[in-house]
N, C-alpha and C positions, 0 to 999 in steps of 0.2 A: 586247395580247398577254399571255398568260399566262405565267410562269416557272415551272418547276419545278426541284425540288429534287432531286439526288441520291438516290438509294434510302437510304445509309447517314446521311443528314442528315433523312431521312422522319420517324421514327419516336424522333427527341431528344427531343421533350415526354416522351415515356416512357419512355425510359432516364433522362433526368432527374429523374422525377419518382421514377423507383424509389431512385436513387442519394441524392436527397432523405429518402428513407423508409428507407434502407439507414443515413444517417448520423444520423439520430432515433434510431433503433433502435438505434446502438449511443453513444450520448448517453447513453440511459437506462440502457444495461447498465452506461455508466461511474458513472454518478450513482447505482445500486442496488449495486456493487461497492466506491466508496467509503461508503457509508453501513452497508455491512456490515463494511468495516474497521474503519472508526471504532468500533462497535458491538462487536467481540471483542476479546477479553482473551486477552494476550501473559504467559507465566509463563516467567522465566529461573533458575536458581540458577547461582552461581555458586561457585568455591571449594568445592568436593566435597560443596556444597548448605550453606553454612555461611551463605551468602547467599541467598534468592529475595526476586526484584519481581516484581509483578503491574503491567503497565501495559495499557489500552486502545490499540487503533491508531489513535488521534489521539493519541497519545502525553503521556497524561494516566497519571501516576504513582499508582497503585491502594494496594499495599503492596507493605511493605519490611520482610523477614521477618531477623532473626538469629540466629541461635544464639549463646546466651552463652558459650560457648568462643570466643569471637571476637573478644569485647569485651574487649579487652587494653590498660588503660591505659596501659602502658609501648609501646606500639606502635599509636598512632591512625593512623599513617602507612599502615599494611599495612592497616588496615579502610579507610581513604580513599581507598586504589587498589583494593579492591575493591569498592567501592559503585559507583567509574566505572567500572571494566572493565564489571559488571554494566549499569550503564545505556547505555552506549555499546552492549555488546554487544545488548540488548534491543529499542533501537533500529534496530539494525543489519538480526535480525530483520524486526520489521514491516514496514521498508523493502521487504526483499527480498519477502515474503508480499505486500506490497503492489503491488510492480512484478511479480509471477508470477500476479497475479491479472488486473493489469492488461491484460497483454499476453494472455491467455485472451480477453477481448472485445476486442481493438484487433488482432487476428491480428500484434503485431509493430511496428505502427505506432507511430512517435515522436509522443507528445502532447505537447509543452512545456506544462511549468507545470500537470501533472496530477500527476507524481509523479517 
């Protein structure tokens, strides 16, 4: 005796096989959208521009630009909080660029451990 399947159980190899091709597909949008991150350059100034960094978004530190009105040796203090405001913030950046680019090819979906 022969069994049969379900009408809505019919035709799985192919919805399978799309949803196979659907998650390739968007594999590669992740793996072409981080290698385009990594690839551009993030410019922040900070302090009314008295500070800019240049970092890529693999968060590789490019330059680090000052104005010498800044370089105040009675006050290393106020330049050492603004190199970290500026990195932190720069950071902060990419992140976000990074997770708004992501979610463009993942419609939304939580990828752990991508970003």
């Amino acid at each position: 005796m022969k069994s049969r399947l379900p009408k809505e159980y019919q035709n799985s190899n192919a919805s399978m096989n799309q949803m196979v091709r659907k998650a390739q597909k968007m594999q590669e949008d992740i793996t072409r959208v981080q290698e385009e991150l990594e690839a551009k350059e993030f410019t922040k100034q900070v302090g009314g521009g008295a500070l800019e960094l240049v970092m890529t978004g693999d968060k590789k530190l490019k330059s680090v630009t000052l104005k010498p009105e800044v370089v105040d040796p009675d006050d290393i203090e106020m330049l050492q909080d603004l190199i970290i405001s500026g990195v932190n913030e720069i950071i902060q950046e990419i992140e976000d660029y990074g997770a708004e680019e992501m979610e463009k090819v993942t419609g939304g979906v939580s990828m752990p451990g991508l970003f």
